[in-house]
C-alpha positions in Angstrom: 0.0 0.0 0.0 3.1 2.2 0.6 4.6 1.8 -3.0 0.7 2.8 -4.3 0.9 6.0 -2.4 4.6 6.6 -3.3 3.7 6.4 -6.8 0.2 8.3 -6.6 2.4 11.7 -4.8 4.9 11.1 -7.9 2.3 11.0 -10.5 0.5 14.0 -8.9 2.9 16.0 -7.8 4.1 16.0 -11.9 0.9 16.5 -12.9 0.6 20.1 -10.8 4.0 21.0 -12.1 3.7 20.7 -15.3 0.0 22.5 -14.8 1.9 25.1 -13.7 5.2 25.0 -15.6 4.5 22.9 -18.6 3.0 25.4 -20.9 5.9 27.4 -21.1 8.2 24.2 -21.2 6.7 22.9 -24.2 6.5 26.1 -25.8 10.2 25.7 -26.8 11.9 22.7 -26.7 15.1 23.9 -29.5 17.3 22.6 -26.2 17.4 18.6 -27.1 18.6 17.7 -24.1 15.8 20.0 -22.2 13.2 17.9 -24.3 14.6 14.2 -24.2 14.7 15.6 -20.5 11.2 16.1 -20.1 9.8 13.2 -22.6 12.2 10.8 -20.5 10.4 12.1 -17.0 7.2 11.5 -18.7 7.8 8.6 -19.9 8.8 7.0 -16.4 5.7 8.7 -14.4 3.2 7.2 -17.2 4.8 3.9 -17.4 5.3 3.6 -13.6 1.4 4.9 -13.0 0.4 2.1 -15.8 2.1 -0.7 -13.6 -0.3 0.9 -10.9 -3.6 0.5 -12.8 -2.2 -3.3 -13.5 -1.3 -3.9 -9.7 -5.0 -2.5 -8.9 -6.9 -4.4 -11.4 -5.2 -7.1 -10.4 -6.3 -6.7 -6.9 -9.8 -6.6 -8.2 -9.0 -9.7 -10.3 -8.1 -11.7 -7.2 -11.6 -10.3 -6.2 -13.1 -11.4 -8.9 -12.1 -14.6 -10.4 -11.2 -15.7 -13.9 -12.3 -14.9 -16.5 -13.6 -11.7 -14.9 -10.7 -10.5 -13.2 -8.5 -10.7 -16.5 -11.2 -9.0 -18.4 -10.9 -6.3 -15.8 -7.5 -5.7 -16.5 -7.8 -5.9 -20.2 -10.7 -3.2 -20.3 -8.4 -1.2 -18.0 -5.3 -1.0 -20.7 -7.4 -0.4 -23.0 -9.2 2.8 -21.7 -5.2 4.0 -21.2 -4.7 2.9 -24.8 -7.5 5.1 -26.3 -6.0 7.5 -24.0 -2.4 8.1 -25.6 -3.6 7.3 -29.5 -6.4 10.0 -29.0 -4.0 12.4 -27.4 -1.5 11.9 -30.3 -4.1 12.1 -32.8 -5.5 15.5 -31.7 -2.2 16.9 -31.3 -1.6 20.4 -33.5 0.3 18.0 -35.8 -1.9 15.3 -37.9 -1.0 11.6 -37.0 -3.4 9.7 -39.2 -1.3 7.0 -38.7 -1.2 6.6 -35.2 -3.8 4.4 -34.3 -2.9 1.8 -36.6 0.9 1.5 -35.4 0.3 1.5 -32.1 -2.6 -1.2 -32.9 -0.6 -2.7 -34.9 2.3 -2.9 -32.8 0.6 -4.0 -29.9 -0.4 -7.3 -31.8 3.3 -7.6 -33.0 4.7 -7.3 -29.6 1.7 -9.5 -28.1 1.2 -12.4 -29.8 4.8 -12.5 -31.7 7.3 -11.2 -28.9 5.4 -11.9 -25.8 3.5 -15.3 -26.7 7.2 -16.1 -27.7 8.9 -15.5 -24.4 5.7 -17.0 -22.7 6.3 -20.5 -24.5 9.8 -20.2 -24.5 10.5 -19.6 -21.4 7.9 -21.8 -19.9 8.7 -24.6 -22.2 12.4 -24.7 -20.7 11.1 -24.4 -17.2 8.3 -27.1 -17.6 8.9 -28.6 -21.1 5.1 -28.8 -21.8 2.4 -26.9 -20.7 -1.3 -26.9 -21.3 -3.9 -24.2 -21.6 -7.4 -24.6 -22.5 -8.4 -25.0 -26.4 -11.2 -23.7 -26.7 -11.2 -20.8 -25.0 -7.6 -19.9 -27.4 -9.9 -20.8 -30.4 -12.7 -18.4 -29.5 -10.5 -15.9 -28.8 -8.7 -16.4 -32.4 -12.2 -16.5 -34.3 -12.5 -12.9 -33.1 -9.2 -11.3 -33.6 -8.5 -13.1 -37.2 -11.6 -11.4 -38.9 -11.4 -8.1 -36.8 -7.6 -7.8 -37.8 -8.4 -8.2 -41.2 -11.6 -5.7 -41.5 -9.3 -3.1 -39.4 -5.6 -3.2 -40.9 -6.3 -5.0 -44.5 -9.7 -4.1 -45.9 -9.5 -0.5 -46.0 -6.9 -0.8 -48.3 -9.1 -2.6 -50.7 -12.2 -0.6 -50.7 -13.2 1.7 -53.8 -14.6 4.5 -51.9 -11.0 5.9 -50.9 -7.1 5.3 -51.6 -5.0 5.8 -48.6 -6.1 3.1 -46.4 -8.6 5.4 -44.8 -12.2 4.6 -44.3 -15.6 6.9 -45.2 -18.1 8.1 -42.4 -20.1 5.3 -43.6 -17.8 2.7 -43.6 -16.1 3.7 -40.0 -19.5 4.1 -38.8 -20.9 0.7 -39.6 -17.3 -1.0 -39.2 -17.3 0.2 -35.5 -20.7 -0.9 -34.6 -20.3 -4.7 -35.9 -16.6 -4.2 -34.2 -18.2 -3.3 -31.0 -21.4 -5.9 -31.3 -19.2 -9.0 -32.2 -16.6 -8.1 -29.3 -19.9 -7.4 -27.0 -21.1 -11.0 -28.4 -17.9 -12.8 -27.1 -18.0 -11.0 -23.4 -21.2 -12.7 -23.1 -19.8 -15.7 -24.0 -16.6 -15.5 -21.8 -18.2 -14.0 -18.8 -21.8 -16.1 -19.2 -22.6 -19.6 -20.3 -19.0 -20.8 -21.6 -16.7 -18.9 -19.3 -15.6 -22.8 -18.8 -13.4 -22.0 -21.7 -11.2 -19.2 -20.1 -10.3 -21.6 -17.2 -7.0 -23.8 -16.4 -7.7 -27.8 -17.9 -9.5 -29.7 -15.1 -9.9 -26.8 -12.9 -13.4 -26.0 -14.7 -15.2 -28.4 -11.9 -12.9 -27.0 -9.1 -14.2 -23.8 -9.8 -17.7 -24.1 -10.3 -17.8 -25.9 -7.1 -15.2 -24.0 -5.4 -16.9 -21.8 -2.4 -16.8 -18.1 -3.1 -14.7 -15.5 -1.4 -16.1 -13.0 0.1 -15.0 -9.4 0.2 -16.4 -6.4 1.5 -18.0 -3.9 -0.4 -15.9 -0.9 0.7 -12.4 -3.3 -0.5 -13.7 -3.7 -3.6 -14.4 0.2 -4.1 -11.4 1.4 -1.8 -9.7 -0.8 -5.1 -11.8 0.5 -7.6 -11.1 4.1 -6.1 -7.1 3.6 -6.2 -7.7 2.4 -9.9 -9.2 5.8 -10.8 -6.6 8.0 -9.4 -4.2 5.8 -11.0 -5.4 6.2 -14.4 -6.5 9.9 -13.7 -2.8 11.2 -14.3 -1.6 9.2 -17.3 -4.9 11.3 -19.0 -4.2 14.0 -17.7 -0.1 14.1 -18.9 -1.4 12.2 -22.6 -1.1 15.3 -24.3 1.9 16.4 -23.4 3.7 13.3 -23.7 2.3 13.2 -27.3 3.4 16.3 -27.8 7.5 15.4 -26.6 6.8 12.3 -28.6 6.5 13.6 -31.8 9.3 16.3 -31.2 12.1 13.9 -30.0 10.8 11.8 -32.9 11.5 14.7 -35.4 14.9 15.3 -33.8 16.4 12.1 -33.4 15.4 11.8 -37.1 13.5 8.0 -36.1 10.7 6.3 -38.0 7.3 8.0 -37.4 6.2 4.6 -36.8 8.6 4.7 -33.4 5.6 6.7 -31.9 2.9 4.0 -31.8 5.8 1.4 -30.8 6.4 3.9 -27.8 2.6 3.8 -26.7 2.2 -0.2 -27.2 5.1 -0.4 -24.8 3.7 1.8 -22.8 0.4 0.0 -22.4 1.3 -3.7 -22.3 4.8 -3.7 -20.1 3.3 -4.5 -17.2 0.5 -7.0 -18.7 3.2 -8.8 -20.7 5.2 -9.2 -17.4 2.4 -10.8 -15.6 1.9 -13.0 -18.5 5.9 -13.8 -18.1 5.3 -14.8 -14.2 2.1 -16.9 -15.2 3.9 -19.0 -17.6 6.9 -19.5 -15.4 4.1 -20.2 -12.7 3.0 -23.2 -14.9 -0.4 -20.8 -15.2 -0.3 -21.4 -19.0 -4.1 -20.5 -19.6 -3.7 -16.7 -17.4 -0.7 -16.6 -19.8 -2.9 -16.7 -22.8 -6.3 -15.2 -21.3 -4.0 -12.0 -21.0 -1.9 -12.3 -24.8 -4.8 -12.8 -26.4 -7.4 -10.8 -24.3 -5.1 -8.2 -24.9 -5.2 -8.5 -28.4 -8.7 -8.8 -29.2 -9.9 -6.2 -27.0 -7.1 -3.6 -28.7 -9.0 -5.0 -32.2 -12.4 -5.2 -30.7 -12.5 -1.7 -29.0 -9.3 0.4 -29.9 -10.4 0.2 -33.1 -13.9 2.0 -32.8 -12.8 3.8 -30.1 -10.4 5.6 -32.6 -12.4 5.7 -35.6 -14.9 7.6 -33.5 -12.5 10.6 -32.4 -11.5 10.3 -36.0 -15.3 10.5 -37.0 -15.9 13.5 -34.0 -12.9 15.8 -34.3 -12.9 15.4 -38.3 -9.4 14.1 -38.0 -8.4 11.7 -41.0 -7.8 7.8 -39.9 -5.5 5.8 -41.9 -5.9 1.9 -40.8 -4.5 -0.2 -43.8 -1.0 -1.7 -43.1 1.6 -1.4 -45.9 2.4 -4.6 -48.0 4.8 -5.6 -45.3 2.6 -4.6 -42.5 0.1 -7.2 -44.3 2.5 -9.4 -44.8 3.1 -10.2 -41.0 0.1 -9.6 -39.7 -1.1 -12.5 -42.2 2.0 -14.7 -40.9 1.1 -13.7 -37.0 -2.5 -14.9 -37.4 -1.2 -18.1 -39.2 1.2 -18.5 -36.8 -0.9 -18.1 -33.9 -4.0 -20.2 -35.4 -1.0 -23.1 -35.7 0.6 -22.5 -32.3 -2.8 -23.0 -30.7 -4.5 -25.7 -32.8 -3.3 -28.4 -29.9 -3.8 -28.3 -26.4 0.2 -28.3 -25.3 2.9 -25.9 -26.6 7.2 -26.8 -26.2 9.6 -24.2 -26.5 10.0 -24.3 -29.8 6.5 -22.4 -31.1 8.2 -20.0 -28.7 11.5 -19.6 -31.1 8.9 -18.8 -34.2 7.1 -16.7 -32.9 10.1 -14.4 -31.4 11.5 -14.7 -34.6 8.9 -13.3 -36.5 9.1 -10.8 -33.9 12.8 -9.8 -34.7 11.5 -9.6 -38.3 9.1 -6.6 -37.0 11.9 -4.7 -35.2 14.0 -5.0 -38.3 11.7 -3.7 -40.5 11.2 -0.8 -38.5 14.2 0.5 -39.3 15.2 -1.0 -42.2 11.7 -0.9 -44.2 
């Protein structure tokens, strides 16, 4: 409880100061150490108060059980998430591009680098370990079709030729987006939530007796979750802001800038995914890859299509021929990887080194 109010007088305290000082900061950042400076500060505070918001929702989690408590922290990276794209996005300069790197990224780095290290590493500590098929199926008969309406199709339609969507087409894409994702909460929360849980644990827990926990706990939780988040909304802007300046100055890809915010989001849900699989706790490993994954396709996607749709800001979601190219090979990959019900270490290698492939074209497109 210490560390949580540690971090909460850090993340505060920064947010008052640059209140006060951070307009006139920002208003000329010429000095590039005085800017990496001040993006680097940033950068700790928002990543520090995003391990927060996991360590809560994972209090709550503990609360309330699989497959609730990992929905809980999924929903809560995502709100942060919609949270640094939109802030990017409605910066003075245009980032129509934005939204789909950092989506885009976050499914490289989830199911390619992370799913990697998960069955890597947990197939050298426990050789074989199992997770539960059909809850990795459902969750791969949402992203596959969701990834492909979001970062393929729009480069196919008629109606435009950037890769952007019309108001009609964003309109109507989000609302099946949001229906189809609302369709498979049911399902994971309601009659087949059997699915999301360990092999041979499904008639533990339905018969398991349920813990208790008072009413102000859960809210005294819910409370430090708010305050948590609270600041990384309140500094989005002007991290988006030092983003795209130290960007421009250390001459990097403009892609760097959605790779920034997926790291941002998914460090500290990609290290508890780490621990479960060294924990043998194969099935939270994947509950949290792949939750992750289709909730950045299932409500990232709208989400940003809709400030695109409000503010009149132009959305660009069609990968490049490369960008297709690996997102095609991921979902392969993936749909292969869990087709059984045990994974070895070497699934793992693949999928880290179609990883390595990402990275490299980054840089080297």
């Amino acid at each position: 409880m210490l560390a949580s109010w540690i971090r909460l007088a850090f993340a505060w305290t920064t947010v008052a100061v640059f209140f006060i000082f951070g307009g006139d900061w920002l208003a000329d950042l010429s000095s590039t150490p005085k800017s990496l400076a001040l993006f680097a500060w940033l950068f700790v505070i928002i990543l520090w108060c995003v391990f927060g918001v996991v360590k809560e929702a994972d209090h709550l989690a503990e609360m309330l059980g699989e497959p609730l408590g990992t929905l809980v922290l999924t929903l809560s990276v995502v709100i942060i998430e919609v949270v640094l794209i939109g802030a990017v996005m409605l910066d003075a300069k245009e980032s129509p591009t934005v939204g789909r790197d950092t989506m885009f990224a976050v499914l490289m780095i989830i199911l390619n680098g992370v799913v990697g290290l998960v069955l890597l590493l947990g197939g050298l500590k426990h050789v074989e370990q199992s997770y539960n098929l059909q809850g990795a199926s459902a969750y791969l008969a949402l992203i596959l079709p969701l990834s492909f309406i979001a970062l393929i199709l729009p480069n196919f339609t008629q109606s435009t030729a950037d890769g952007s969507l019309t108001r009609t087409q964003a309109f109507f894409f989000s609302l099946f987006t949001v229906t189809l994702y609302g369709i498979f909460l049911v399902i994971q929360t309601g009659r087949h939530r059997g699915f999301f849980i360990e092999p041979g644990q499904e008639e533990v827990a339905a018969h398991a007796a349920p813990v208790t926990h008072s009413r102000g706990e859960v809210m005294r939780h819910v409370a430090l979750l708010v305050v948590t988040i609270l600041p990384i909304v309140l500094l989005s802007k002007q991290l988006a802001k030092l983003v795209d300046h130290s960007i421009a100055v250390l001459g990097a890809p403009p892609v760097l800038g959605g790779v920034l915010i997926a790291i941002i989001i998914f460090t500290p849900e990609g290290l508890s995914a780490l621990r479960a699989a060294l924990d043998n706790q194969l099935q939270r490993a994947t509950n949290l890859c792949l939750g992750a994954a289709a909730s950045t396709i299932g409500l990232t996607v709208p989400a940003v299509l809709g400030i695109g749709l409000l503010t009149g800001k132009p959305v660009v979601l069609g990968l490049d021929q490369a960008g297709m190219a690996l997102l095609a090979l991921t979902l392969l990959l993936s749909t292969i990887t869990f087709s059984g019900t045990r994974t070895t270490l070497l699934e793992g290698a693949v999928h880290l080194v179609v990883f390595m492939v990402y990275i490299v074209l980054i840089f080297s497109p």
